[in-house]
VEXDREN-2710 file (C-alpha; in Angstrom, 1 decimal):
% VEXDREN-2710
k/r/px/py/pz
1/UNK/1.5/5.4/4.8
2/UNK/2.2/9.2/4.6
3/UNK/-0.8/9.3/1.8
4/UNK/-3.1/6.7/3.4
5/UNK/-5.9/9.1/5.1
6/UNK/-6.2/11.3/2.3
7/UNK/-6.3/8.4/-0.1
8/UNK/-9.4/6.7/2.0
9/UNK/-11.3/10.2/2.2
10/UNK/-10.6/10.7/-1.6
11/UNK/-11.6/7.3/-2.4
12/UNK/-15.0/7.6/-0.4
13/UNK/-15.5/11.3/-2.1
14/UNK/-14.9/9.9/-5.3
15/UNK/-17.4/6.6/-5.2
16/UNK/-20.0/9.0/-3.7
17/UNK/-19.5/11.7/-6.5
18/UNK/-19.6/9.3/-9.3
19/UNK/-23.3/7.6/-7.9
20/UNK/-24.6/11.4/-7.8
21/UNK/-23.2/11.6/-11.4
22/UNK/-24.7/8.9/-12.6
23/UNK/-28.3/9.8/-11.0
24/UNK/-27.7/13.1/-12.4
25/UNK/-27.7/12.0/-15.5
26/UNK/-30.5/9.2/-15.0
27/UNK/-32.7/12.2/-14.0
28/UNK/-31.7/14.7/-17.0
29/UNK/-31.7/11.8/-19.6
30/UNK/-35.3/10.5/-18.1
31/UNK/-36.4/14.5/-18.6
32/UNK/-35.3/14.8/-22.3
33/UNK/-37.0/11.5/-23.0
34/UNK/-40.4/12.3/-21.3
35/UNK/-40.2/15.6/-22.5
36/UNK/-39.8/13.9/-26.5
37/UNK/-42.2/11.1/-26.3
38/UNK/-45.8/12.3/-28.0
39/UNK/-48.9/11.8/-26.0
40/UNK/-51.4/9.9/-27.5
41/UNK/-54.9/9.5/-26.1
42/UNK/-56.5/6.3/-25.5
43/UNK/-59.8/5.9/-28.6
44/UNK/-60.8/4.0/-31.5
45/UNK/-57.7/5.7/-33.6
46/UNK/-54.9/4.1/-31.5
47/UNK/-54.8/0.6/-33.1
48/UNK/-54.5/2.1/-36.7
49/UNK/-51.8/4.8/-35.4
50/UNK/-49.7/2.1/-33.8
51/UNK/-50.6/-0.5/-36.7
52/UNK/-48.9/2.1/-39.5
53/UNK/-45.6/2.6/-37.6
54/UNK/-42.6/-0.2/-38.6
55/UNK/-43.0/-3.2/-36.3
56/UNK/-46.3/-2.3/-35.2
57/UNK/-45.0/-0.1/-32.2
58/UNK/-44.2/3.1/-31.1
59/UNK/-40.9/2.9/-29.0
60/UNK/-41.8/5.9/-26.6
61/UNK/-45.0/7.1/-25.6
62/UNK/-47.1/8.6/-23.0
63/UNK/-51.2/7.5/-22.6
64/UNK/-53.3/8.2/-19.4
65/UNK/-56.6/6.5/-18.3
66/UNK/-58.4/4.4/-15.8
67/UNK/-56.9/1.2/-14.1
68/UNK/-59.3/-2.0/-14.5
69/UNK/-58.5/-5.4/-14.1
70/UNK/-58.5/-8.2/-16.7
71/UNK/-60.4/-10.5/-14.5
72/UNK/-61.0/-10.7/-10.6
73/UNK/-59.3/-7.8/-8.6
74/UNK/-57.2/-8.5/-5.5
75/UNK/-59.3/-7.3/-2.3
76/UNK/-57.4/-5.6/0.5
77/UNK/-56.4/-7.7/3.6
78/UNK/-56.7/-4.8/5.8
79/UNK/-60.0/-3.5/4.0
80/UNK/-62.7/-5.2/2.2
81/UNK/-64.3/-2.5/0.9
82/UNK/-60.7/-2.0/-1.8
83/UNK/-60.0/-4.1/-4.4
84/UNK/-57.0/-3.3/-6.6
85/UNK/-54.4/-4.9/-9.5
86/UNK/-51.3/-4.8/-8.2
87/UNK/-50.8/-5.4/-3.4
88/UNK/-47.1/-4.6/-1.6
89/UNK/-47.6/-6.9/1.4
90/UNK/-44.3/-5.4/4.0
91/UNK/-43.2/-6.2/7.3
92/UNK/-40.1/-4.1/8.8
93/UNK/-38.9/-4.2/12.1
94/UNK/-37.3/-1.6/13.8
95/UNK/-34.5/-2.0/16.1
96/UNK/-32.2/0.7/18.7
97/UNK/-28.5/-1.1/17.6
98/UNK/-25.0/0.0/19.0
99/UNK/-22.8/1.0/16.3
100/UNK/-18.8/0.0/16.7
101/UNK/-18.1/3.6/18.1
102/UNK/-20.4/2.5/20.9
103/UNK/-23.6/5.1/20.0
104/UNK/-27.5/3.6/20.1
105/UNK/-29.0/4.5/17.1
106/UNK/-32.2/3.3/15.2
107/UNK/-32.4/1.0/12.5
108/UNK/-34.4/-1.3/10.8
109/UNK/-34.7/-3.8/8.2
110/UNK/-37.4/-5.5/6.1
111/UNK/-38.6/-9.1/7.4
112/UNK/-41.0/-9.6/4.5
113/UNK/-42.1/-8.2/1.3
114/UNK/-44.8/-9.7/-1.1
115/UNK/-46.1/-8.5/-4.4
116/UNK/-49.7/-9.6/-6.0
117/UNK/-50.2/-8.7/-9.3
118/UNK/-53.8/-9.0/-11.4
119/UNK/-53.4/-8.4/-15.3
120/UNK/-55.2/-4.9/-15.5
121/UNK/-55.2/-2.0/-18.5
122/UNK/-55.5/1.0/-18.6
123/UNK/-59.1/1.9/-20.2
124/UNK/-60.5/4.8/-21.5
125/UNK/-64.3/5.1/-23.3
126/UNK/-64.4/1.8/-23.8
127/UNK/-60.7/1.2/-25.4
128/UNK/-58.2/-0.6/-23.7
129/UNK/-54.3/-0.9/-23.5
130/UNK/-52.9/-3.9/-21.2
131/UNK/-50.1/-3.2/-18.9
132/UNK/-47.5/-5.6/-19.2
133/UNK/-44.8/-6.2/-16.3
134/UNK/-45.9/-3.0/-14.0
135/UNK/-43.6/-4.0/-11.6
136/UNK/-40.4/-3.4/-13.8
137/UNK/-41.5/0.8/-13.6
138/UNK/-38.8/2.7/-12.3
139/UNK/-41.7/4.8/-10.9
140/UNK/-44.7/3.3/-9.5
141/UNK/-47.2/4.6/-7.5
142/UNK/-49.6/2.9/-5.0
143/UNK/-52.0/4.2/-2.2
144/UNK/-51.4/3.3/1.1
145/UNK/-54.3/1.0/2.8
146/UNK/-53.1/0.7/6.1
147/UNK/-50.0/1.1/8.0
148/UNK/-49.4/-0.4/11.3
149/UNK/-46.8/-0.5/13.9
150/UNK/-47.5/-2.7/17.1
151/UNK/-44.9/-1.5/19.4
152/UNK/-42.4/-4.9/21.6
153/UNK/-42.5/-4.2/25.4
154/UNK/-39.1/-5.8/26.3
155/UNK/-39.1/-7.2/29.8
156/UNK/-35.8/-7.1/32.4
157/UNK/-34.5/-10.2/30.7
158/UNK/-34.7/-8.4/27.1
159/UNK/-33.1/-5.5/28.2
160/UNK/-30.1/-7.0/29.4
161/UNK/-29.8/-9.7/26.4
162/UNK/-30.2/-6.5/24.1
163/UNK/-27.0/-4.0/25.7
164/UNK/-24.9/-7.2/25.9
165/UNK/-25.5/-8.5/22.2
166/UNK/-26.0/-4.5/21.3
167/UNK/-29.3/-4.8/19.8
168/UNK/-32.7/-3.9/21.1
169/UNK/-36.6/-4.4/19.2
170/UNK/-38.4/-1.4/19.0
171/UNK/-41.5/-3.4/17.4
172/UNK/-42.8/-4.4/14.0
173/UNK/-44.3/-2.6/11.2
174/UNK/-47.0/-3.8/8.7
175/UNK/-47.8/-2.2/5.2
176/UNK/-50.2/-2.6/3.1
177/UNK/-50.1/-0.5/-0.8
178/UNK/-52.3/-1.1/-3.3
179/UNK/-52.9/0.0/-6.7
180/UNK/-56.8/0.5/-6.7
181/UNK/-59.5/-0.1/-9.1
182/UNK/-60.9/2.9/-10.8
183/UNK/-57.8/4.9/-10.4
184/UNK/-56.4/7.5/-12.8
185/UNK/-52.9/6.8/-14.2
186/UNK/-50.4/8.3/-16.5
187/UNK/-48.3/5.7/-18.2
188/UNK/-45.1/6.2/-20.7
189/UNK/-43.5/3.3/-22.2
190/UNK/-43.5/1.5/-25.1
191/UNK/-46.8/1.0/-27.0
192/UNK/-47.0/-2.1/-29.2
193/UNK/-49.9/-3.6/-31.7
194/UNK/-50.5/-7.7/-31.1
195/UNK/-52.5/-8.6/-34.1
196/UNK/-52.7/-11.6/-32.9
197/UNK/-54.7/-10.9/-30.1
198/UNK/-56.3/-7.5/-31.1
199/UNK/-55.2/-5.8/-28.6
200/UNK/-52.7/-2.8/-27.6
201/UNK/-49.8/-3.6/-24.8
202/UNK/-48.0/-0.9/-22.9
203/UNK/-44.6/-2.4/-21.9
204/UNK/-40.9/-1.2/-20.7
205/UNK/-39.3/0.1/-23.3
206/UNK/-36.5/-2.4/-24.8
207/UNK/-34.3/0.6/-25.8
208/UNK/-33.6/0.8/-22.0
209/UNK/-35.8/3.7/-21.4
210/UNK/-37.4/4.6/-18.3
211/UNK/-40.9/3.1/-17.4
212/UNK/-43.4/5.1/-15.7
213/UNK/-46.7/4.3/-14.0
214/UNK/-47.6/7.3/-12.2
215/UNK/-51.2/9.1/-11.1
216/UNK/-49.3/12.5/-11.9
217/UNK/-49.6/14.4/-15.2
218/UNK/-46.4/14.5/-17.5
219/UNK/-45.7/18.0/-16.4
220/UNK/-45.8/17.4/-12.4
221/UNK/-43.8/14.6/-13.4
222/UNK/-41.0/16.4/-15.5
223/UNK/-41.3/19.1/-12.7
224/UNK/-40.2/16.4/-10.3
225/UNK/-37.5/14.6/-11.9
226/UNK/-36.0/18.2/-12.5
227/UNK/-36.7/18.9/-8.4
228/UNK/-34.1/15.4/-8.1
229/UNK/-31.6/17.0/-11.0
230/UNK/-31.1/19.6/-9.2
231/UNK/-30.4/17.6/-5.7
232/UNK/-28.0/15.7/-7.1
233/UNK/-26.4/18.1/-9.5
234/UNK/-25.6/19.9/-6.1
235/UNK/-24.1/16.8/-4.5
236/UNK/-21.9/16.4/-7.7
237/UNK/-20.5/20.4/-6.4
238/UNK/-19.8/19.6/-3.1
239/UNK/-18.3/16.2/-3.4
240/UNK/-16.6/17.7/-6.6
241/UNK/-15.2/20.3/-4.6
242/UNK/-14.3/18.1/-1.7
243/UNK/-12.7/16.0/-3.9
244/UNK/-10.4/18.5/-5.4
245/UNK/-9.5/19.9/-2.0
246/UNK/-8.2/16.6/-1.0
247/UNK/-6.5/16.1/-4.2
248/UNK/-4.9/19.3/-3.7
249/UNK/-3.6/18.5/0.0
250/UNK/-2.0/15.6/-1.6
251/UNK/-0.6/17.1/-4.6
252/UNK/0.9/19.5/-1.6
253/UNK/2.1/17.2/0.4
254/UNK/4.2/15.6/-2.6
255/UNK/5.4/18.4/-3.9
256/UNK/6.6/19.5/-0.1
257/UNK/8.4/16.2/0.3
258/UNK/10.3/16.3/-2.9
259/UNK/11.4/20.1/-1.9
260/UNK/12.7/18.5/0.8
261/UNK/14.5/16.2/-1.3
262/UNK/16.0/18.8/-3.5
263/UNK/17.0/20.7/-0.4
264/UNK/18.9/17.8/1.2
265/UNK/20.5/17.0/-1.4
266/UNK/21.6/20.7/-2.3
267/UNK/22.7/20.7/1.7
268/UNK/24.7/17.8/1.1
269/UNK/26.5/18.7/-1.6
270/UNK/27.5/22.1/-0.6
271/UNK/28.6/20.3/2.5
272/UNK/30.5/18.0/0.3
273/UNK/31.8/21.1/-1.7
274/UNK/33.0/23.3/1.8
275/UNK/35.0/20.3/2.9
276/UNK/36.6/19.7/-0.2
277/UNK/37.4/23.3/-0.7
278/UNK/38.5/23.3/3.0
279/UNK/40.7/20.6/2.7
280/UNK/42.4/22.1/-0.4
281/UNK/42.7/25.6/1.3
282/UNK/44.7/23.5/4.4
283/UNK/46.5/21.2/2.4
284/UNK/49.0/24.2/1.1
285/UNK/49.7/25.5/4.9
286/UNK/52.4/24.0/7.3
287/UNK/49.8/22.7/9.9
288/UNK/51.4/21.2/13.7
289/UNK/51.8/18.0/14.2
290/UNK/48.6/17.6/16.4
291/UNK/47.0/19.0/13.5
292/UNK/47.3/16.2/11.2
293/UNK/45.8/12.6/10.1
294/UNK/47.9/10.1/12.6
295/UNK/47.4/8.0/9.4
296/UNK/48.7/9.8/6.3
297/UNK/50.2/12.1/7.8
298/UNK/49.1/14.7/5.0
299/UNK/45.7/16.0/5.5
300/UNK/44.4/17.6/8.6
301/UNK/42.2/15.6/10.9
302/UNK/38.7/16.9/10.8
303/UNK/36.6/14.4/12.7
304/UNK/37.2/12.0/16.3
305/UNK/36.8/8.0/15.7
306/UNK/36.5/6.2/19.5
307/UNK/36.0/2.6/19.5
308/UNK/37.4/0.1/22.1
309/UNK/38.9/-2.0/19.3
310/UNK/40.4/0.5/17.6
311/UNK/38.1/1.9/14.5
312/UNK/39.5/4.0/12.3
313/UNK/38.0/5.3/8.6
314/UNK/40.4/5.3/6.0
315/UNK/40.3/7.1/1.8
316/UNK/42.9/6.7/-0.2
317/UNK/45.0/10.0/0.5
318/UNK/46.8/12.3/-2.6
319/UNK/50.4/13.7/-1.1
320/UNK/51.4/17.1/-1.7
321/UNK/53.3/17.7/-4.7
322/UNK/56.7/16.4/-4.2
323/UNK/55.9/14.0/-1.9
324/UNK/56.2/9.9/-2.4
325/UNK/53.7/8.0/-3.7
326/UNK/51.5/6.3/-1.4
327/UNK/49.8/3.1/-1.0
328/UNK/46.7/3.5/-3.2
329/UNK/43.5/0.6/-4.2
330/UNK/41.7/-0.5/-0.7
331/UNK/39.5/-3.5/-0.9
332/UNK/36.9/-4.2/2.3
333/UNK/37.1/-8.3/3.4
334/UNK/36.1/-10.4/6.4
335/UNK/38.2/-11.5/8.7
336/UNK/37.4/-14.9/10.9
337/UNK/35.7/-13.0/13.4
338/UNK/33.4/-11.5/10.9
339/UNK/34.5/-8.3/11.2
340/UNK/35.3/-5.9/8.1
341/UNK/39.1/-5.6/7.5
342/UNK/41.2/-4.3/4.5
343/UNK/42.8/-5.3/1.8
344/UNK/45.9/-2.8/0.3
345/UNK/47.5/-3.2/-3.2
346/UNK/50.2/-1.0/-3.6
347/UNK/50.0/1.4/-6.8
348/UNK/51.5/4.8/-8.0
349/UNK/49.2/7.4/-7.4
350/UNK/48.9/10.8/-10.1
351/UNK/50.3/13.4/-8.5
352/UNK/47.6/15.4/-10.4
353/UNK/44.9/14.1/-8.9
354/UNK/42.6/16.6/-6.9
355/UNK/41.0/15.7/-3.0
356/UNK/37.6/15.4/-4.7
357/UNK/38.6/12.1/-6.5
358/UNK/38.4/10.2/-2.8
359/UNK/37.4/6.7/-3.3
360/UNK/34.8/5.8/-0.6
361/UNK/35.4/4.8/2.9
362/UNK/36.4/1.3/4.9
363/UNK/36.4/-0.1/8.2
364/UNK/39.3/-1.5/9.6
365/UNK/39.5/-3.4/12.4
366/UNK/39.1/-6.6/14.5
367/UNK/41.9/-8.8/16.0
368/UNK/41.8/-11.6/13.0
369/UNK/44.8/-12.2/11.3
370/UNK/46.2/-9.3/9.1
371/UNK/45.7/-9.7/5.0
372/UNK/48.2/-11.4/3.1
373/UNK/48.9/-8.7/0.9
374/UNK/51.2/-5.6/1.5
375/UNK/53.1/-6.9/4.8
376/UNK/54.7/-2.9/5.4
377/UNK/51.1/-1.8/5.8
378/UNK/49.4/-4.2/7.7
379/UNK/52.4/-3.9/9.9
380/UNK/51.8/0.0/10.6
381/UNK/47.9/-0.7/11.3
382/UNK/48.9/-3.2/13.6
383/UNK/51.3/-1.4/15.1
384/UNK/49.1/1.6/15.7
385/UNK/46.4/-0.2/17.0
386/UNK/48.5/-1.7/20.0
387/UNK/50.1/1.8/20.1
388/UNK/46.9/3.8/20.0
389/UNK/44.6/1.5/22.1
390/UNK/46.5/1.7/24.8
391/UNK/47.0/5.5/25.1
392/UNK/44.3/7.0/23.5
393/UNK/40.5/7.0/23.7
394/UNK/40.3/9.2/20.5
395/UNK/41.9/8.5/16.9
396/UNK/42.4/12.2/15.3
397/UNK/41.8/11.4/11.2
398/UNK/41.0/12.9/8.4
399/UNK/37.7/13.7/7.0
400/UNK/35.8/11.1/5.6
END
């Protein structure tokens, strides 16, 4: 969770820097290929320089000429005077919608959209090459016959349906484009030879190529997709950069929270290492009696236990030289109560041994029945804690 804002915001950066990438590209790629296909100009030589090439086809080309349909044109629904190949019949409505952080802003969407299409070619002194699928371009471009936009008067009743279901109609818009009769066009595709049917085909490229049917020259068209490169190549900086800042802010942030780490865990051993070092320092001086574990009655008491039933934390405590051996191995159990309570096996302890060689802490405590093992010990603890309970309200130990 630490990481989960900066991971959204770098996931976000990164989706919208690889799309600029990837239209960067488009657009550079799209240049170098334009820039590489020959032009070839549309006369009685075509068929027999397209016949020689393998396959009968050339796989990237550019050609301009006039637009003429292969049979009846489609006439303009707006305008009867314009007949064309290719109509774009759209319908978009615009709408004032409330966004989930509670703003009105304006939107709209697309109601309806129809294509008609009339087989055309593009024809020049007489010859003519047939446009195959122009609706697959990546670039097409059509005049606009009429655009329309009849504005809704909303009455009371609208107004209050709209804030309550957070959507209001502006009105509708109507489009009509048209790709006219008669009109000039630069096309770049692939050019191919039917023998069949006599007759040359411009068609998108199969090699995955772009496919252009434009009413601009190559060079206003190169000078264009170079305008976009450079859009998008500075979009691929900033996000970059953004990117990379919050990669950095979470590289930080890691490498801040495993310093912290480190420096707990140096802390904790150096506290580890005073006490020890304390406790052998002590250890060697002749220390009052108020001065020393109630328990062992060796080491100096270095912390307060207080519990109402008599808590105490217990190690398994190495006597000064010369002293006896003491009870040794503690295992943790459960009494009947459910309470943790101790287990002692008596064993010789190495004189040798240093403080640091502390086995870990146990609890004992409860009122359950004392451990069947080691009845001189159990006898003590339950001895001190009727003792202790009684007069006390603090249990002066040893360190843990």
């Amino acid at each position: 969770m630490d990481y989960l804002t900066e991971g959204i915001a770098l996931g976000v950066d990164l989706v919208i820097f690889a799309a600029c990438v990837k239209q960067y590209y488009k657009n550079k790629n799209a240049m170098a290929m334009i820039q590489g296909a020959p032009y070839l100009a549309i006369n009685k030589d075509l068929k027999e320089i397209v016949d020689t090439h393998p396959e009968k086809k050339l796989s990237y080309v550019s050609i301009r000429g006039t637009v003429k349909p292969l049979g009846k044109p489609i006439v303009s629904s707006n305008n009867p005077n314009v007949t064309g190949v290719v109509q774009l019949l759209r319908i978009k409505e615009h709408v004032i919608q409330r966004s989930t952080t509670g703003f009105w802003s304006d939107s709209e969407r697309i109601v309806q959209e129809v294509h008609n299409v009339m087989p055309f070619a593009v024809n020049n002194k007489g010859v003519q090459v047939e446009v195959a699928d122009p609706l697959a371009a990546d670039v097409l471009d059509m005049d606009v016959i009429s655009d329309v936009f009849n504005p809704t008067v909303p009455s009371v009743m609208d107004h209050i349906w709209g804030f309550f279901a957070g959507i209001r109609q502006r009105g509708v818009q109507s489009t009509e484009k048209m790709l006219r009769e008669g009109t000039t066009i630069t096309g770049i595709g692939e050019l191919v030879y039917s023998q069949d049917a006599n007759i040359l085909r411009l068609q998108p490229p199969s090699n995955g190529a772009p496919f252009y049917l434009t009413n601009m020259q190559v060079t206003s068209l190169i000078k264009k997709l170079n305008g976009s490169k450079k859009n998008y190549r500075l979009l691929c900086i900033l996000f970059g950069t953004i990117g990379l800042v919050i990669g950095g802010l979470i590289i930080r942030k890691y490498w801040q929270y495993k310093d912290r780490l480190i420096e707990e865990s140096k802390r904790k051993q150096m506290l580890d290492e005073s006490r020890r070092k304390r406790r052998r320092q002590m250890r060697d001086q002749n220390l009052p009696e108020n001065q020393i574990c109630v328990v062992c009655k060796s080491n100096p008491i270095e912390s307060f236990q207080q519990n109402a039933r008599f808590a105490h934390l217990l190690r398994r405590h190495v006597p000064a030289p010369g002293a006896p051996a003491q009870s040794g191995h503690i295992r943790s159990g459960i009494n009947r109560e459910g309470l943790p309570y101790n287990k002692v096996r008596h064993q010789p302890i190495n004189h040798d041994n240093d403080a640091a060689q502390f086995e870990s802490s146990v609890l004992i405590g409860g009122s359950g029945p004392a451990p069947p093992n080691s009845p001189d010990w159990m006898m003590f603890i339950m001895t001190a804690e009727s003792t202790f309970s009684k007069s006390f309200n603090n249990i002066r130990a040893c360190p843990l």
